[in-house]
N, CA, C and O atoms as a CHARMM CRD file, in Angstrom:
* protein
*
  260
    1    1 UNK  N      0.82000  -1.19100   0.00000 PROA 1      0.00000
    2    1 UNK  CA     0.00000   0.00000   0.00000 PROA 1      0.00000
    3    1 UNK  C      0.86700   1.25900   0.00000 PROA 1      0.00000
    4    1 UNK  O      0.43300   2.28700  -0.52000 PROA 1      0.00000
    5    2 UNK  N      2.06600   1.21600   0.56000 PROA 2      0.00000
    6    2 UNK  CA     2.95700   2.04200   0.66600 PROA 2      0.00000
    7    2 UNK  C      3.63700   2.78000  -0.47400 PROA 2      0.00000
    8    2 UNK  O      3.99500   3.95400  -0.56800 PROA 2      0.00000
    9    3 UNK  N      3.73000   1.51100  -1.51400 PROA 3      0.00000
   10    3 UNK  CA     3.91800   2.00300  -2.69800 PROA 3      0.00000
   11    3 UNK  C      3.12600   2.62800  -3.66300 PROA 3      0.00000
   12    3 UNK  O      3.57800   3.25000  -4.62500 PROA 3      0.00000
   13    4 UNK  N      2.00800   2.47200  -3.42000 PROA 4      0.00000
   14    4 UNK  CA     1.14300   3.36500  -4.38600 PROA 4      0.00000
   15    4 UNK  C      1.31500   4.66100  -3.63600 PROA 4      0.00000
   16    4 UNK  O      1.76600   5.67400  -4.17000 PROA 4      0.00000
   17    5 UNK  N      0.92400   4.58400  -2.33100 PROA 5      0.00000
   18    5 UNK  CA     0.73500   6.06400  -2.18900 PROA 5      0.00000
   19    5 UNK  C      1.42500   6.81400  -2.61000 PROA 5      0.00000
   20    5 UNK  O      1.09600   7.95000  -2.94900 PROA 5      0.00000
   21    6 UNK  N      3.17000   6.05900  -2.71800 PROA 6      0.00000
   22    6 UNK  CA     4.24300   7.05900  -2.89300 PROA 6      0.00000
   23    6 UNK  C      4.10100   7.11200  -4.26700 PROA 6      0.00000
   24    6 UNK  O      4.68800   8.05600  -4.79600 PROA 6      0.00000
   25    7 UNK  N      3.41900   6.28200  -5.07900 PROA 7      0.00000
   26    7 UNK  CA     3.03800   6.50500  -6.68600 PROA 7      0.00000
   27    7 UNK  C      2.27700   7.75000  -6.62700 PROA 7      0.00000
   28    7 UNK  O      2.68400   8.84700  -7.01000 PROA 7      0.00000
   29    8 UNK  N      1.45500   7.56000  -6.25600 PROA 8      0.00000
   30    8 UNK  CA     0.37600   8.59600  -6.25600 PROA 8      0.00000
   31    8 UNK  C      0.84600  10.33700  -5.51700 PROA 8      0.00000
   32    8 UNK  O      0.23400  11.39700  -5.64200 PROA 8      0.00000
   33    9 UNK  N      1.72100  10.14200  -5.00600 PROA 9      0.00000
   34    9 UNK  CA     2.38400  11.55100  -4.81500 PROA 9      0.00000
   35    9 UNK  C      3.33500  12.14100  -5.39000 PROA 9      0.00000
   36    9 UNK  O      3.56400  13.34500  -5.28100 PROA 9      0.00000
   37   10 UNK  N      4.02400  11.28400  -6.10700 PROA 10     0.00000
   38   10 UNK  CA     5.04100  12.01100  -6.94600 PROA 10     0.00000
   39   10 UNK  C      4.12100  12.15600  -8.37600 PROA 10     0.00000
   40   10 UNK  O      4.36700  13.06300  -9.17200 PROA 10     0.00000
   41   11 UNK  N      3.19700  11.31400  -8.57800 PROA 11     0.00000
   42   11 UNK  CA     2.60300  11.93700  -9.81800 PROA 11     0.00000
   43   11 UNK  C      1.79800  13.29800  -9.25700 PROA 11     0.00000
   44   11 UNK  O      2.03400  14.27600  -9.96700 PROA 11     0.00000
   45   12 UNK  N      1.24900  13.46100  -8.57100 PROA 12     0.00000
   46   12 UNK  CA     0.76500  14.55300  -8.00400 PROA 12     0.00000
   47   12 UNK  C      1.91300  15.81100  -7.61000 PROA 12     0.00000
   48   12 UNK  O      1.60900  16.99000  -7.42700 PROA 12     0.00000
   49   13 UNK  N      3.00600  15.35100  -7.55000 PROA 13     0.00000
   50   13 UNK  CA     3.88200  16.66100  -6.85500 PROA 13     0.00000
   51   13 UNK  C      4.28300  16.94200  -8.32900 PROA 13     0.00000
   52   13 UNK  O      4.18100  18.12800  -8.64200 PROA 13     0.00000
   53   14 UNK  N      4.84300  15.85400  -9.57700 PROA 14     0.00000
   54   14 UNK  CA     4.99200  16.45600 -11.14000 PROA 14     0.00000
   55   14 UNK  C      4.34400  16.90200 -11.66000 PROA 14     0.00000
   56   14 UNK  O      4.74700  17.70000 -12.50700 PROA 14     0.00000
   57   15 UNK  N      2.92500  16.67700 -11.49300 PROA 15     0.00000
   58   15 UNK  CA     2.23600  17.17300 -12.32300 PROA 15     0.00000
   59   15 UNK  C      2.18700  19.01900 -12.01900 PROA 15     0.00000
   60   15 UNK  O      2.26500  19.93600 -12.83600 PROA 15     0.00000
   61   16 UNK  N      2.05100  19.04800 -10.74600 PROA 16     0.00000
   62   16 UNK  CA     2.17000  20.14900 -10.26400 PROA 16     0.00000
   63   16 UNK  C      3.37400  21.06900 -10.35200 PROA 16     0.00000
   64   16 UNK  O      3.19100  22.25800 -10.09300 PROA 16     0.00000
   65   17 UNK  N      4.64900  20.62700 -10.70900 PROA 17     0.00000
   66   17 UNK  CA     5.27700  21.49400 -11.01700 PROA 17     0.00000
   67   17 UNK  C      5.73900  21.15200 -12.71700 PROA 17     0.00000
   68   17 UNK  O      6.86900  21.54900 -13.00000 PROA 17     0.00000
   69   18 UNK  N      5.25500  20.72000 -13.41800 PROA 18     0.00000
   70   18 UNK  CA     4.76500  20.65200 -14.58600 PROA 18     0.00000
   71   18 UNK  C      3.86500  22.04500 -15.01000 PROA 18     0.00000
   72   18 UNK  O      4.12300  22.99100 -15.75400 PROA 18     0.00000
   73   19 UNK  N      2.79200  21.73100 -14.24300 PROA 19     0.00000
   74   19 UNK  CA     2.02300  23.20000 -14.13100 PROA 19     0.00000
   75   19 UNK  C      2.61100  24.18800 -13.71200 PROA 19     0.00000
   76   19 UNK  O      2.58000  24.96500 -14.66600 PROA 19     0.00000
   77   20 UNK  N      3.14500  24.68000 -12.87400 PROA 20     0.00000
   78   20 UNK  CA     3.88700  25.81300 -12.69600 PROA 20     0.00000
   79   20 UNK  C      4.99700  26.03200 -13.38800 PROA 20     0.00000
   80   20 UNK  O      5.55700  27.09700 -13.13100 PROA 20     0.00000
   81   21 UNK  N      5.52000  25.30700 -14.24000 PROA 21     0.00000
   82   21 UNK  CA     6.98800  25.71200 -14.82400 PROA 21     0.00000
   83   21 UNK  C      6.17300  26.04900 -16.23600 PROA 21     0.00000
   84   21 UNK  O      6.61400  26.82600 -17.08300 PROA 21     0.00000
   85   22 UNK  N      4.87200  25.31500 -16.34900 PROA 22     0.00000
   86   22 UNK  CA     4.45200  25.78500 -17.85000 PROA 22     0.00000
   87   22 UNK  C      4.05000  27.11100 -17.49700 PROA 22     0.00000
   88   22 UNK  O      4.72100  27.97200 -18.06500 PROA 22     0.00000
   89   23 UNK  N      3.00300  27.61100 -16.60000 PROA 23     0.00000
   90   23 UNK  CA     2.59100  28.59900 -16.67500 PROA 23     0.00000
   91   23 UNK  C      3.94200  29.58800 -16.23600 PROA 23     0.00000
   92   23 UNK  O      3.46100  30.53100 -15.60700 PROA 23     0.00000
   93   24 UNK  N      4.94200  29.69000 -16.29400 PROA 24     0.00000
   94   24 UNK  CA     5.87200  30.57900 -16.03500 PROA 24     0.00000
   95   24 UNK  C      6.20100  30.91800 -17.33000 PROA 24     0.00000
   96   24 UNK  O      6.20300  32.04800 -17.82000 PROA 24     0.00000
   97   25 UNK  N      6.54000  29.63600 -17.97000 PROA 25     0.00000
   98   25 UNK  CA     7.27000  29.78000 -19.25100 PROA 25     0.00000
   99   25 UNK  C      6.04700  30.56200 -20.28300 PROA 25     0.00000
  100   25 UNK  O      6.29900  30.73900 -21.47500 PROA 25     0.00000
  101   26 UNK  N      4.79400  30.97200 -19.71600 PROA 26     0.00000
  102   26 UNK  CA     4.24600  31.52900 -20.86500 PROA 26     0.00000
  103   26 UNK  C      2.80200  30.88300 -21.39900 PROA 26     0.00000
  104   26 UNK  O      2.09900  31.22400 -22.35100 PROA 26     0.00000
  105   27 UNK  N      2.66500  30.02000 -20.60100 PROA 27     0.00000
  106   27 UNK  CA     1.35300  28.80200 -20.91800 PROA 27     0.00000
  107   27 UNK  C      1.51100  28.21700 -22.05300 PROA 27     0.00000
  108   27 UNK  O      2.70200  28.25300 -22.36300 PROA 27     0.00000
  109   28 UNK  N      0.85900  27.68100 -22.84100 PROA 28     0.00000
  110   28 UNK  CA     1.19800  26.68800 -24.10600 PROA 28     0.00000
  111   28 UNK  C      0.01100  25.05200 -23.18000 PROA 28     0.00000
  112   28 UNK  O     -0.71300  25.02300 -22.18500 PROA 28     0.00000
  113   29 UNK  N      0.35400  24.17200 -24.04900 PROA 29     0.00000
  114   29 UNK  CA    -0.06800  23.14700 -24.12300 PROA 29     0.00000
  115   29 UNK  C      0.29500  22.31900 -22.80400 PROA 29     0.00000
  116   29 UNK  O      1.27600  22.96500 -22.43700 PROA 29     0.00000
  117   30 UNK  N      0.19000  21.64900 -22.17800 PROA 30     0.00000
  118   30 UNK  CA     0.48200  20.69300 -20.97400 PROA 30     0.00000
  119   30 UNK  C      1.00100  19.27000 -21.40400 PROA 30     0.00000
  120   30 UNK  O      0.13400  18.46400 -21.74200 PROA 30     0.00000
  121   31 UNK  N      2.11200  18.93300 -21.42400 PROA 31     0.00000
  122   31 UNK  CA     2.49800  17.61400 -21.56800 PROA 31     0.00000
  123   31 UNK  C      2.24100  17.14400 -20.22900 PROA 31     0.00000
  124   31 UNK  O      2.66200  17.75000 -19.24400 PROA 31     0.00000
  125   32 UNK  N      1.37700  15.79100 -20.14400 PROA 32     0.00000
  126   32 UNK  CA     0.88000  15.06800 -19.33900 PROA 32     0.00000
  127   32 UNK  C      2.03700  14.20400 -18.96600 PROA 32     0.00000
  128   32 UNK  O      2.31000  14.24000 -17.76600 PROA 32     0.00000
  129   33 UNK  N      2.81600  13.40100 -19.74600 PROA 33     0.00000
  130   33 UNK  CA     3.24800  12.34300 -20.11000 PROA 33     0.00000
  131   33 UNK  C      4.87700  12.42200 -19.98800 PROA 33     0.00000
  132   33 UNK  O      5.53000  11.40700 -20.23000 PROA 33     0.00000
  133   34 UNK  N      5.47600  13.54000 -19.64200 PROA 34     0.00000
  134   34 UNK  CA     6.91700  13.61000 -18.75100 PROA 34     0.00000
  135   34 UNK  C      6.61500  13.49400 -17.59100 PROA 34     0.00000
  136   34 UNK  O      7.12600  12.63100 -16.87800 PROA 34     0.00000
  137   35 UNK  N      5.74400  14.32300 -17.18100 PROA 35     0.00000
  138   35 UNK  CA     5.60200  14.13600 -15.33900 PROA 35     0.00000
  139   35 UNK  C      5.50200  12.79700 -14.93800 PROA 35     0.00000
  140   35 UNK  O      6.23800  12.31600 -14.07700 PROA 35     0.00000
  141   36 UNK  N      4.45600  12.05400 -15.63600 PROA 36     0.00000
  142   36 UNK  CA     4.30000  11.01000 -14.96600 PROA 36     0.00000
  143   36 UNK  C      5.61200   9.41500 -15.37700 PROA 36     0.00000
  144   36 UNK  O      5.74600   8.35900 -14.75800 PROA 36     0.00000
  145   37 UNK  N      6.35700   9.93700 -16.66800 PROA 37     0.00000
  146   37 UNK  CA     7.41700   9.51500 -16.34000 PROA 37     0.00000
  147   37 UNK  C      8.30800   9.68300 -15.41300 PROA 37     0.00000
  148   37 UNK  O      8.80300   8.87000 -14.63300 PROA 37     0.00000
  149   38 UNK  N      8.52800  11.11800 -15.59300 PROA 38     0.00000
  150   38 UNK  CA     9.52300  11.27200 -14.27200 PROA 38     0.00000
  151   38 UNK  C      8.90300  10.54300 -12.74500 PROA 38     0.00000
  152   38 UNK  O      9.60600   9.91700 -11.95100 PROA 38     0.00000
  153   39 UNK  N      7.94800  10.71600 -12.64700 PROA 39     0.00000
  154   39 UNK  CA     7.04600  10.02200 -11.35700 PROA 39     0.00000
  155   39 UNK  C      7.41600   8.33400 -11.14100 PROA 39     0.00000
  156   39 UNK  O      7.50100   7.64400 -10.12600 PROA 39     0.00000
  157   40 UNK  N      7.56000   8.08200 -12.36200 PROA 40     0.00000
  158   40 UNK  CA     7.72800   6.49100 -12.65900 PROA 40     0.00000
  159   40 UNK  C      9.01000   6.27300 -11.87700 PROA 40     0.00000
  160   40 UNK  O      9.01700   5.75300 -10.76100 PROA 40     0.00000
  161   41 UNK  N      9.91800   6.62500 -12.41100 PROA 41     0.00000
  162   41 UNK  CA    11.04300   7.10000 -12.29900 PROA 41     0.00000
  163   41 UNK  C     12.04200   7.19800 -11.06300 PROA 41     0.00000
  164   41 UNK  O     13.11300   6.64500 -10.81200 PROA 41     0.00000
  165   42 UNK  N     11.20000   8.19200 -10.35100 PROA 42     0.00000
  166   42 UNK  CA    11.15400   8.51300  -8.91000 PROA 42     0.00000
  167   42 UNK  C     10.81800   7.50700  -7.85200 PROA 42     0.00000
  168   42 UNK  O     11.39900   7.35000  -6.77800 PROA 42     0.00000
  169   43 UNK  N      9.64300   6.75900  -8.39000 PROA 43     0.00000
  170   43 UNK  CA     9.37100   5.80600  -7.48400 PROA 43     0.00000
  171   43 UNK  C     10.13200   4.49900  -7.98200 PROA 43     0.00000
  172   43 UNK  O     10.53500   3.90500  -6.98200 PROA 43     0.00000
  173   44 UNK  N     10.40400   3.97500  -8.89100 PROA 44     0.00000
  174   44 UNK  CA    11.70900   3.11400  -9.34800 PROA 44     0.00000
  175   44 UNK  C     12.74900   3.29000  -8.36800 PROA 44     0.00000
  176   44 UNK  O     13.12900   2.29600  -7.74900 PROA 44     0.00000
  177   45 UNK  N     13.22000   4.32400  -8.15800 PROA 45     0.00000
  178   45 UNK  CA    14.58800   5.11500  -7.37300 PROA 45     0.00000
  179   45 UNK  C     13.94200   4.87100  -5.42900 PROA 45     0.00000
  180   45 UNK  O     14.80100   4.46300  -4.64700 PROA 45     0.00000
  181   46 UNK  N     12.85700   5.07700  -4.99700 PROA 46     0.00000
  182   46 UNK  CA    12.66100   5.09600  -3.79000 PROA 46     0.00000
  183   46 UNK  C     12.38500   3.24000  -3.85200 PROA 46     0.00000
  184   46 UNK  O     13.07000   2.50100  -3.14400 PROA 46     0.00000
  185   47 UNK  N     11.94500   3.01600  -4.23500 PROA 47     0.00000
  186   47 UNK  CA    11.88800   1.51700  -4.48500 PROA 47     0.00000
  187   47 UNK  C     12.91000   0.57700  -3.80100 PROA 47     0.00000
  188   47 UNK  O     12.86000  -0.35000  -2.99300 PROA 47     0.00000
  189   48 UNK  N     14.00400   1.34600  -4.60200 PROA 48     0.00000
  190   48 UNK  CA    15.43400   0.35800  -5.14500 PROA 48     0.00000
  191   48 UNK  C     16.25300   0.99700  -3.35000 PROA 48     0.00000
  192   48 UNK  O     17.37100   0.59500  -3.02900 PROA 48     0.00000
  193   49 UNK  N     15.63200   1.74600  -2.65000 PROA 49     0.00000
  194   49 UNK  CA    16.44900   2.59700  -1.84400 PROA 49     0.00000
  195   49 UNK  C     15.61900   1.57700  -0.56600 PROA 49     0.00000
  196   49 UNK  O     16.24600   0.94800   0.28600 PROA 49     0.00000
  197   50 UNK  N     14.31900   1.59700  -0.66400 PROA 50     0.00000
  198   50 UNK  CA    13.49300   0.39600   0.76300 PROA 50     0.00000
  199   50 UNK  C     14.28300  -0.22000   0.58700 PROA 50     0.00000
  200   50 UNK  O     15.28100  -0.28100   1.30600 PROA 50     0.00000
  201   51 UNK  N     14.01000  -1.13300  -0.82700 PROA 51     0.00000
  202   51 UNK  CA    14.63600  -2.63300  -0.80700 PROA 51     0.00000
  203   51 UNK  C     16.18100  -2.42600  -0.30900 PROA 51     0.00000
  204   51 UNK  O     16.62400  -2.93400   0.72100 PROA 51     0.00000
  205   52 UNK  N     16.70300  -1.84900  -0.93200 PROA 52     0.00000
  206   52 UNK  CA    18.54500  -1.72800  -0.23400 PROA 52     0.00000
  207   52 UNK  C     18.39900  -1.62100   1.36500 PROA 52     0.00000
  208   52 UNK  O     19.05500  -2.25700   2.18900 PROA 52     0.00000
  209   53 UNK  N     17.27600  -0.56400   1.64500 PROA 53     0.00000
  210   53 UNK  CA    17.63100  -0.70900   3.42300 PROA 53     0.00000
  211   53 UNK  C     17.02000  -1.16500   4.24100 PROA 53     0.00000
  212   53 UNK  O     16.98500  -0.68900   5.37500 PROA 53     0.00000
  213   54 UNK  N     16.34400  -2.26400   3.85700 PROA 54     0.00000
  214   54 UNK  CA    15.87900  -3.41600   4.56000 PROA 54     0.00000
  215   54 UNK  C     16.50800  -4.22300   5.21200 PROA 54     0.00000
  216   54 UNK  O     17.06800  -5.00100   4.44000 PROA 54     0.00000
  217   55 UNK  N     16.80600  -4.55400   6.72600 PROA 55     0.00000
  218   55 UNK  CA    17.76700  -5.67200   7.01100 PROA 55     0.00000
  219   55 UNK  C     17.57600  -6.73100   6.59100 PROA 55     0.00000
  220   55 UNK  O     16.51100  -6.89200   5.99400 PROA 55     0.00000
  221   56 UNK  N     18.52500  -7.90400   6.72300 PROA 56     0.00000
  222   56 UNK  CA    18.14300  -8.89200   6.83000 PROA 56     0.00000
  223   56 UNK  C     17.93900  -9.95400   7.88500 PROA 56     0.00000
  224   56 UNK  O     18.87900 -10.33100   8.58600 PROA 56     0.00000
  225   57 UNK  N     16.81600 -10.39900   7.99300 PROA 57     0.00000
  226   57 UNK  CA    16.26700 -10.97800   9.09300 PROA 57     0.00000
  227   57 UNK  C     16.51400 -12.49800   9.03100 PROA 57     0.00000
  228   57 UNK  O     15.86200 -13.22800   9.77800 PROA 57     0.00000
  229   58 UNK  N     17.16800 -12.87000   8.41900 PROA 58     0.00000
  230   58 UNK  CA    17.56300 -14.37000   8.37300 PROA 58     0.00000
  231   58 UNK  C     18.48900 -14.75600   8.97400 PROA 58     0.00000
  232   58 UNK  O     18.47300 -15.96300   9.21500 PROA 58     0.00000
  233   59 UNK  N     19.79500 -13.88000   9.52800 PROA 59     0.00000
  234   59 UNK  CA    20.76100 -14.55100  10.10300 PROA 59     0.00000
  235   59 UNK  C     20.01800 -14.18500  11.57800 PROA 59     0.00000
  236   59 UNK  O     19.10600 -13.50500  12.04600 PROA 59     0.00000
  237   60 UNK  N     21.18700 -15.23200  12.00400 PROA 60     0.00000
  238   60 UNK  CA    21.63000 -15.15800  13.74700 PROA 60     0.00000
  239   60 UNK  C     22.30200 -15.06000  14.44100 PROA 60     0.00000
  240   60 UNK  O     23.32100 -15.69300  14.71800 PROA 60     0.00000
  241   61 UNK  N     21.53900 -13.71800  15.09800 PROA 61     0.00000
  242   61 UNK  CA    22.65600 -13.24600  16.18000 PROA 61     0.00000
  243   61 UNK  C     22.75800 -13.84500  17.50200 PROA 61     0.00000
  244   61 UNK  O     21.94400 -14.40000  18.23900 PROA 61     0.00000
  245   62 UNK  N     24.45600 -13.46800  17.61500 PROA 62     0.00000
  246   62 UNK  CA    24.48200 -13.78000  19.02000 PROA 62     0.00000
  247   62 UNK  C     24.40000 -13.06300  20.12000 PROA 62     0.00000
  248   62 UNK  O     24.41000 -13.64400  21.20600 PROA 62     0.00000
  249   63 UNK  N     24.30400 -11.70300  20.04700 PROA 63     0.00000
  250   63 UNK  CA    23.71600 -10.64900  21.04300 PROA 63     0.00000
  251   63 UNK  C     22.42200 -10.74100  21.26800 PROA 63     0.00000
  252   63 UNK  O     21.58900 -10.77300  20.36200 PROA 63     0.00000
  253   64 UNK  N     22.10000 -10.80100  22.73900 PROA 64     0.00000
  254   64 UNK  CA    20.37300 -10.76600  22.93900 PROA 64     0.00000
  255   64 UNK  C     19.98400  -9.28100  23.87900 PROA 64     0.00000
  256   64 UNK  O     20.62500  -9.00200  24.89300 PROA 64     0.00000
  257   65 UNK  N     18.78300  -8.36000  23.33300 PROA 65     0.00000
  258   65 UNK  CA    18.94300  -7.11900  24.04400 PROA 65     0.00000
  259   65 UNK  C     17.47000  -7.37600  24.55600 PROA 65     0.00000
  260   65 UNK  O     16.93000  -6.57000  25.31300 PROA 65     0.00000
């Protein structure tokens, strides 16, 4: 569930500055379809960053706290 949400916010935070960098530059047309790559993208990258810092719970230790 964790992962969508974080889907669902980076397409929401691109799209949004998608919108603001267009309307700076002058308005024109809205490309839909970078943001939500870059979004893709982004969450690919946070993805790859859980999975890396996940321990691993299979070995055994010999310290008990």
């Amino acid at each position: 569930m964790k992962y969508i949400i974080t889907f669902i916010w980076a397409v929401l935070l691109f799209e949004m500055v998608n919108f603001v960098l267009n309307s700076l530059g002058g308005g024109g047309p809205l490309n839909l379809v970078a943001p939500i790559g870059l979004a893709v993208f982004v969450f690919i990258i946070i993805f790859i960053i859980d999975i890396a810092g996940r321990s691993n719970n299979n070995h055994q230790s010999t310290e008990s706290h």
